[in-house]
N, C-alpha and C positions, 0 to 999 in steps of 0.2 A: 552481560546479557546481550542477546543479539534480537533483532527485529524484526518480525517481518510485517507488513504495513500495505493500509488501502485510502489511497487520497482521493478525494474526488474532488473534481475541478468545480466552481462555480460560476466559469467561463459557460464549461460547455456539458457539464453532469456528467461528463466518461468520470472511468476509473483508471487508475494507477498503482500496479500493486510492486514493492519494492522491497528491501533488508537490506540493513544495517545495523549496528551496534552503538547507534548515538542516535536516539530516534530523532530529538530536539534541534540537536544541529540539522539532521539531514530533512527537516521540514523545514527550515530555515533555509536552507540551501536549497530546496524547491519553489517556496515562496519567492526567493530575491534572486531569481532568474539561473540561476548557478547551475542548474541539472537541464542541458541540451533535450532532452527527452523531454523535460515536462513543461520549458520556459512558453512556449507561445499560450499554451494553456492555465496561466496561472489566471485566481489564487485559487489556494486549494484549503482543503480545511481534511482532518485526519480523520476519518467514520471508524478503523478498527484498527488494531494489533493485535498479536501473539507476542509472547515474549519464549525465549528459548535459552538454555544453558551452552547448546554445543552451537557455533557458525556452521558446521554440518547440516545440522537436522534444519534452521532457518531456512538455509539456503536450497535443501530438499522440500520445505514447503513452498519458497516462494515458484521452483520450478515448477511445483507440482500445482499450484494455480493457474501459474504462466502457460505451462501447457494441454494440461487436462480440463477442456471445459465442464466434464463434470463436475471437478472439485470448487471450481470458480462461483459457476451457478448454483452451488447448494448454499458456498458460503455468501453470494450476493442476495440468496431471497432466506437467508438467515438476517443478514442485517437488514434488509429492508422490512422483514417481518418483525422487526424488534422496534423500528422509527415508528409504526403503528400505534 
């Protein structure tokens, strides 16, 4: 299975959205400094995922997060609509 994933920091409340295929290691590897992108911003705690059969279609979502901020923003006030 592959991943695609939204950490938020409890640094600073930004988001982080990422995929992989090991969800556990690679929040492990965020948490313990190991990912350049997210170390000055740790800890982070996991709010959602997807899971996905192909690394294809993962990886076409997490693009389609990363750079459509409509898709971003429906799914960020889906989750915040749910924390209510």
């Amino acid at each position: 299975m592959f991943y695609v994933y939204l950490l938020k920091s409890k640094k600073d409340q930004k988001l982080y959205i990422g995929f992989t295929n090991d969800l556990k290691k690679r929040f492990i590897e965020h948490n313990g400094g190991l990912v350049k992108a997210t170390k000055p911003r740790r800890p982070f705690e996991i709010i959602y995922y997807e899971a996905y059969k192909s690394i294809k279609d993962a990886k076409q979502r997490e693009s389609r997060l990363k750079k459509y901020s409509r898709a971003y923003h429906q799914l960020k006030t889906r989750i915040e609509n749910s924390l209510i």
